[in-house]
C-alpha positions in Angstrom: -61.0 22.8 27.1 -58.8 21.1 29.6 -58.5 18.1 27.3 -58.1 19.9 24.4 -55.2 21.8 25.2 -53.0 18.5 26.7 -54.2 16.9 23.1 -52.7 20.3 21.8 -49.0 19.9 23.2 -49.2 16.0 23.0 -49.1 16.5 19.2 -46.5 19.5 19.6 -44.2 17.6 21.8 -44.3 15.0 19.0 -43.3 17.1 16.2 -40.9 18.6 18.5 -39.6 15.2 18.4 -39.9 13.9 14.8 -37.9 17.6 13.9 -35.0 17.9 16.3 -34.7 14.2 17.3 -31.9 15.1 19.3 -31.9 13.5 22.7 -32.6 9.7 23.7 -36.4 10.5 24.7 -37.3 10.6 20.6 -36.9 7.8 18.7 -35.6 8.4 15.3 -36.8 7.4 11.9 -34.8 4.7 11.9 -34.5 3.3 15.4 -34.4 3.9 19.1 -31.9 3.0 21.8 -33.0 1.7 24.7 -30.3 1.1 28.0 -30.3 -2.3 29.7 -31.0 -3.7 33.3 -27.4 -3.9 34.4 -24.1 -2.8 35.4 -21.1 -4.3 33.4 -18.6 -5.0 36.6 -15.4 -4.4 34.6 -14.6 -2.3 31.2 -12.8 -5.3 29.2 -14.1 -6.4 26.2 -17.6 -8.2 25.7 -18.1 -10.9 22.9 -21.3 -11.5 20.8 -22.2 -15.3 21.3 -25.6 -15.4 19.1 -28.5 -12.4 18.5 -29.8 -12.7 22.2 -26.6 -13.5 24.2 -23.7 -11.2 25.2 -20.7 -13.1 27.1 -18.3 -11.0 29.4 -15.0 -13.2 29.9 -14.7 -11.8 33.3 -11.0 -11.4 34.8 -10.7 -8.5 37.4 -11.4 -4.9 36.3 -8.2 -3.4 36.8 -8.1 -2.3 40.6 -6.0 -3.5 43.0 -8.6 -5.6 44.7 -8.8 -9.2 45.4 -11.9 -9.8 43.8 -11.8 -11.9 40.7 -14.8 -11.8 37.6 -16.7 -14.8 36.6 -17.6 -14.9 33.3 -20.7 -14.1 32.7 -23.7 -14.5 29.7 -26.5 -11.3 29.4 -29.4 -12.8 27.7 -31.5 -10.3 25.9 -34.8 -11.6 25.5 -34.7 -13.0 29.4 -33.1 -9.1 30.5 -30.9 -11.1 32.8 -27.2 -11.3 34.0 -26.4 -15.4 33.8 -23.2 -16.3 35.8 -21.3 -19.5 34.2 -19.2 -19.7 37.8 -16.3 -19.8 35.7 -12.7 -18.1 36.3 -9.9 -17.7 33.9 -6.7 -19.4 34.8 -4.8 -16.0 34.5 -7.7 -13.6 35.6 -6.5 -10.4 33.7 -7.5 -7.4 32.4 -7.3 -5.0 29.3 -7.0 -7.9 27.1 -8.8 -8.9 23.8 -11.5 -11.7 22.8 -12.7 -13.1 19.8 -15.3 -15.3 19.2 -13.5 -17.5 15.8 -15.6 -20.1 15.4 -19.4 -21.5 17.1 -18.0 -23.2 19.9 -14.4 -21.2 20.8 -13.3 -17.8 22.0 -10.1 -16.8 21.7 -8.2 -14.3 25.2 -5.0 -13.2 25.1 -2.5 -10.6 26.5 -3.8 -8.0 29.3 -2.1 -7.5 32.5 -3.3 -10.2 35.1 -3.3 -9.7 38.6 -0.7 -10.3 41.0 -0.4 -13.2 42.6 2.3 -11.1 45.2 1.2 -9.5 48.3 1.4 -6.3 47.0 -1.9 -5.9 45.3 -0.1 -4.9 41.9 -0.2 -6.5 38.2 2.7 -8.2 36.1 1.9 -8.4 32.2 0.1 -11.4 30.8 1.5 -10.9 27.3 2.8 -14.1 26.6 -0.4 -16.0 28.2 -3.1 -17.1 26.0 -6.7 -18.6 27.1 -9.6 -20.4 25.4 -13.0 -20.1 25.9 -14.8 -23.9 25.3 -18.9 -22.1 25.1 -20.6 -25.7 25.2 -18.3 -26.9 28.2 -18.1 -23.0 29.8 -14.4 -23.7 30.7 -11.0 -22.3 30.0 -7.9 -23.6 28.9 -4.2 -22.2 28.2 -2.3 -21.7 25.4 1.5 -20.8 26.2 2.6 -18.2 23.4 6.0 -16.4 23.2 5.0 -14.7 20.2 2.8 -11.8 21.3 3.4 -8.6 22.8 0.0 -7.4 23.3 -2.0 -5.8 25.5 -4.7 -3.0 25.7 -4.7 -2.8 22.2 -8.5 -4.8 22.2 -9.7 -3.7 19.2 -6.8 -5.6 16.6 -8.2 -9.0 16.8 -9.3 -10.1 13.4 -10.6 -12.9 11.6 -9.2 -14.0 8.6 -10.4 -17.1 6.6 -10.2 -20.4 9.4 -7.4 -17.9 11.4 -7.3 -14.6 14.1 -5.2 -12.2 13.2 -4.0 -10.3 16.2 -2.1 -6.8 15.2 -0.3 -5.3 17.9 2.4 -2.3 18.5 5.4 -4.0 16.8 4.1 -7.1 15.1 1.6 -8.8 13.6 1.1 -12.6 14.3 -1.3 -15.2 13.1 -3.3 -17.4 15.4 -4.6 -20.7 14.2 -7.1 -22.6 15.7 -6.5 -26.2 14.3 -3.3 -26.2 16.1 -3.6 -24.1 19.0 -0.1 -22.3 17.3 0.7 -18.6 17.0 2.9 -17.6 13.9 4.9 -14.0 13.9 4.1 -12.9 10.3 6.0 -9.8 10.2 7.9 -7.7 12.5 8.0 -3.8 12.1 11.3 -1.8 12.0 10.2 0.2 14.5 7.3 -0.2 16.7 4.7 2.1 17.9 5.0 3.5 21.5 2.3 1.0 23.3 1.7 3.8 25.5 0.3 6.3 23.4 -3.0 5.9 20.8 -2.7 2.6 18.3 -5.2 1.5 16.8 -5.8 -1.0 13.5 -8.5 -0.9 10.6 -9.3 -3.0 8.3 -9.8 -1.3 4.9 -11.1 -4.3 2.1 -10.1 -7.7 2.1 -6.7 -7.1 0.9 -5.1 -4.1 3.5 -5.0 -2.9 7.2 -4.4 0.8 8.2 -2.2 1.0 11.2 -1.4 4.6 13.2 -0.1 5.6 16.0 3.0 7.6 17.7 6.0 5.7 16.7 8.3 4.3 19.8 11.4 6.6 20.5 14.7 5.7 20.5 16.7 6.1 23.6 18.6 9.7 22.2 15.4 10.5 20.9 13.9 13.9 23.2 10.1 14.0 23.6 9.5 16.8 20.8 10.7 14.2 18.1 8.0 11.9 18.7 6.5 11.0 15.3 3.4 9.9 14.2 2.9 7.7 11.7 0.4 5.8 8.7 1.6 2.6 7.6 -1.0 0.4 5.3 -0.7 -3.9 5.9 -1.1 -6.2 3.2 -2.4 -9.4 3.8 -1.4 -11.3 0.6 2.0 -10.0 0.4 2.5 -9.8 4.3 4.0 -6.3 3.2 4.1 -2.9 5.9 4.5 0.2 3.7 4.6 3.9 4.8 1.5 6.0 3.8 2.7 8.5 1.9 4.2 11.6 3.1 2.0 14.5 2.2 -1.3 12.3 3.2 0.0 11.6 6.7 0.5 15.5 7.6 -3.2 15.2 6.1 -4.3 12.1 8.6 -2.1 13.4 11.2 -4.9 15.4 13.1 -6.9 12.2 13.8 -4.8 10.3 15.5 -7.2 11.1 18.9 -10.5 11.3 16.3 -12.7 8.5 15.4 -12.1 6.5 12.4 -14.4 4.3 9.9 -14.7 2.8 7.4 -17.5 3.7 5.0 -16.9 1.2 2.5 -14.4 -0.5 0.8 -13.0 2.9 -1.0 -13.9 5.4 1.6 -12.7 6.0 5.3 -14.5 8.8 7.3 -12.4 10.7 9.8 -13.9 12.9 12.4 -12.9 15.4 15.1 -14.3 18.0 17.0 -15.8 19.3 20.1 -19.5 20.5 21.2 -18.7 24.0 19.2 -17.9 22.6 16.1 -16.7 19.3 14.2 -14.8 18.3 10.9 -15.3 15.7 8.8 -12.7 14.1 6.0 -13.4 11.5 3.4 -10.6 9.1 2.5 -10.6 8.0 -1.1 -8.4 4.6 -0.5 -8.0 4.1 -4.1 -6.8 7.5 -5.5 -5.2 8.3 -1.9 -6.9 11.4 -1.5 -9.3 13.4 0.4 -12.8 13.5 -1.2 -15.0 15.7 1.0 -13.9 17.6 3.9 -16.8 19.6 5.8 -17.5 21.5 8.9 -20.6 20.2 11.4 -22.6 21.5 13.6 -20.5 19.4 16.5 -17.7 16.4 16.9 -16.3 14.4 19.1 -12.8 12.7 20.4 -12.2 9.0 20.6 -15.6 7.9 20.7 -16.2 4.1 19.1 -18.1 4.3 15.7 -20.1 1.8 13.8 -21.6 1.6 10.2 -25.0 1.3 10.0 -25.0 1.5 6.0 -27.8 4.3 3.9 -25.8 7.0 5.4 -25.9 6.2 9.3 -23.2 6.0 11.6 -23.9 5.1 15.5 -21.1 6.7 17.6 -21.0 6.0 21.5 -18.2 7.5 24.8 -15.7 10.2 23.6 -15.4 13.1 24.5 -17.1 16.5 23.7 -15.9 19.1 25.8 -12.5 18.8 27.9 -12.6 20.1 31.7 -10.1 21.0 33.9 -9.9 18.1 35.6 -11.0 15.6 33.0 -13.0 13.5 35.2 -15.9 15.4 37.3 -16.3 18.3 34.7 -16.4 18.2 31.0 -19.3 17.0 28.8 -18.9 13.4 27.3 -21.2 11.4 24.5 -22.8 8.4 25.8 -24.0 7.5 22.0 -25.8 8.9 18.8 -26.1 8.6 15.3 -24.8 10.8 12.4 -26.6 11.3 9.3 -23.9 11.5 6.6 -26.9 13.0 4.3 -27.1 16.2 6.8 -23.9 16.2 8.5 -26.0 16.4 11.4 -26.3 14.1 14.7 -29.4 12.6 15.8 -30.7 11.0 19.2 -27.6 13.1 20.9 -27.1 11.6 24.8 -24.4 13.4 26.9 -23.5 13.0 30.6 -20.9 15.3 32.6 -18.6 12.4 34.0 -15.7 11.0 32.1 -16.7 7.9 30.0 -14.4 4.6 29.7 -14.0 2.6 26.6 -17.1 1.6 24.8 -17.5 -1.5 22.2 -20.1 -1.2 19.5 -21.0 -5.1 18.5 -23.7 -5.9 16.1 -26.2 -9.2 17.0 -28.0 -8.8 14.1 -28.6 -6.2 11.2 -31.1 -4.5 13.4 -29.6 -4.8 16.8 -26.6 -3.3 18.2 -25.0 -3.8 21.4 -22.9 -1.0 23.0 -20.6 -1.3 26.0 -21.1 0.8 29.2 -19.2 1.0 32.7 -19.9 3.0 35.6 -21.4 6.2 34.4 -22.9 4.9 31.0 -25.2 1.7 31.2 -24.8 -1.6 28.4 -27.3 -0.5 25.9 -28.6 -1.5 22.6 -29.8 0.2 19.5 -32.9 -1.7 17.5 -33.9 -0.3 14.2 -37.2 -0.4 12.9 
C-alpha cells in the first residue's frame, strides 16, 4: 500500500509539473535551465568564444580594492573555470567586448582603476584594448573618438566593422586598421547617467532611447525623454515621431525586443500585473497591447523564436530599501501564445546586470553575480 501511494504522488507531482511549469524544479516542454559550478568575480560583460567556451575579460569589478581580474575562459563540457593569467593593460570596469572576428575581441571604454593612492577610478573612455584569443594577450588601441562607458550592450557588428553606439555619438571601429571613425554626432546627447540603451531593428535601422542631457538653464522637471531611429545606409538620426513616443515613453525602464524584423515587444510590470505592447515598425503603430498575469523591470530578454522569449534579473517587486527586500527574477521564459511565464525563478536580494548570450541554437548562456549563479538554458 506503502508503495502504491508514493507511486500515486510521483505521478501527481509530475503533472503538477507538466501544468504549472512555473518554478526551475520543472523542466518545460521545451527546455530546462540548469545553474553552473561557479561564481563570476565581477559583473562586466562575458563574451561567447565557441559553443563550449565562455571568456570573462577580467579587469577589476568596480570596488575600491587593489585586486585586479585575470581573464578567464569557463569551459562547458569540462564544468571548469580556466585562468589565461592574463591582465589588461588598463584593468577597468563597466566596459564593453565583442568578439568581431575568430581570433580578436574588441574592449573599450569603462572606468579603470586608479593608479593614485586613493583607491578611486578616472574614466577609460578614450582607451581601447584587444583581445589576441590564440596568443591570450592584450594590446592597446589609443582612440580619441569615443565617449563611452557603461553603455555595454551597443557594440555591434556590421559587415567586416563594430559599431559602437554610445550617448552622443556613433562611431565605427575597423579592424583592418586598428582606426575608429565618428560617423555621426547627435545635436544633443543623452544624459549618460540615466537609462540608454540601443536596438537593432533589421539590417537597415537602430532604435535609440533614453533621457536626453539637460542644458545648463534647464531645471530637473524638463528632462525629456526621447525615441530617435539610426540609419545605417544614410548615417541619418531622425526623431520618432511625436505621438508614438508619449506611446513608448512608459518603457524607458521596461524590457525591450525585438520579435522580428517588423515587430518589437515592449514589456512592463510588476508581480501583480504586466503589460505587453507590440510595435509594428513598418506602419509605426501599436499592434497588440495586452494585460498578463505578471511583468517585470529591466530585466535582459532574448528571442528564442516559435513564440518564446527567455528573460533573466529585473525587478518584480520594489522594497523599501531596494537591496535586502523586494522580490527580483533570476530568469524565465514567456510564452507569447499564452501571455503566460513559465519556469518562473525569483530570489529576494537585488540582482545586478545579466547578459543573455547564445552558444548555439539550443544553448543559452546567462550572466549571474553574487546572488544569481552563471547559468545556461538547453532546449530539447
Amino acid at each position: 500500500m506503502k508503495k502504491i501511494k508514493n507511486l500515486i504522488g510521483i505521478i501527481i507531482l509530475f503533472i503538477f509539473c507538466l501544468i504549472t511549469m512555473s518554478t526551475a524544479n520543472c523542466s518545460y516542454a521545451k527546455g530546462k535551465f540548469t545553474e553552473l559550478n561557479f561564481i563570476q568575480e565581477d559583473n562586466n560583460q562575458p563574451v561567447v568564444l565557441n559553443e563550449n567556451e565562455i571568456f570573462y575579460p577580467g579587469g577589476w569589478n568596480g570596488e575600491h580594492t587593489k585586486k585586479i581580474l585575470s581573464a578567464q575562459i569557463y569551459n562547458v563540457k569540462q564544468k571548469r573555470l580556466i585562468n589565461t593569467n592574463t591582465t589588461m593593460n588598463y584593468p577597468r570596469t563597466g566596459y564593453g567586448a565583442i568578439k568581431y572576428d575568430d581570433k580578436h575581441i574588441l574592449i573599450l571604454g569603462g572606468y579603470c582603476k586608479s593608479m593614485y593612492t586613493d583607491g578611486g577610478y578616472k574614466d577609460c573612455s578614450n582607451i581601447a584594448e584587444i583581445y589576441n584569443i590564440e596568443k591570450q594577450q592584450f594590446s592597446t588601441i589609443n582612440n580619441n573618438t569615443v565617449n563611452y562607458h557603461y553603455v555595454p550592450n551597443t557594440l555591434l557588428k556590421q559587415d567586416n566593422n563594430v559599431l559602437i553606439i554610445t550617448e552622443s555619438r556613433i562611431v565605427k571601429f575597423n579592424p583592418n586598421s586598428n582606426e575608429f571613425t565618428r560617423l555621426l554626432e547627435y545635436d544633443t546627447p543623452f544624459s549618460s547617467y540615466m537609462k540608454f540603451s540601443a536596438l537593432p531593428l533589421n539590417k537597415e535601422s537602430i532604435l535609440l532611447w533614453g533621457v536626453l542631457k539637460k542644458h545648463n538653464n534647464q531645471s530637473d522637471n524638463k528632462i525629456t525623454k526621447n525615441f530617435k531611429l539610426y540609419n545605417l545606409k544614410e548615417n541619418k538620426l531622425v526623431n520618432v515621431k511625436e505621438n508614438y513616443i508619449n506611446q513608448f515613453e512608459p518603457y524607458i525602464s521596461g524590457t525591450v525586443i525585438t520579435l522580428n524584423e517588423n515587430s518589437i515587444l515592449f514589456l512592463k510590470g510588476n508581480n501583480e500585473k504586466g503589460l505587453i505592447k507590440i510595435f509594428d515598425i513598418k506602419n509605426n503603430n501599436f499592434t497588440k497591447i495586452q494585460e498578463i498575469n505578471f511583468g517585470t523591470l529591466k530585466s535582459s530578454a532574448y528571442n528564442l523564436g516559435d513564440n518564446y522569449i527567455i528573460l533573466a534579473g529585473g525587478c518584480i517587486k520594489k522594497g523599501e530599501d531596494d537591496i535586502s527586500t523586494g522580490k527580483y527574477l533570476k530568469y524565465a521564459i514567456l510564452n507569447l501564445k499564452t501571455m503566460k511565464f513559465e519556469n518562473v525563478n525569483t530570489i529576494n536580494k537585488r540582482l545586478y546586470q545579466t547578459y543573455i548570450l547564445p552558444l548555439s541554437s539550443k544553448k543559452i548562456f546567462i550572466s549571474g553575480y553574487k546572488y544569481m549563479r552563471p547559468t545556461i538554458y538547453i532546449l530539447k
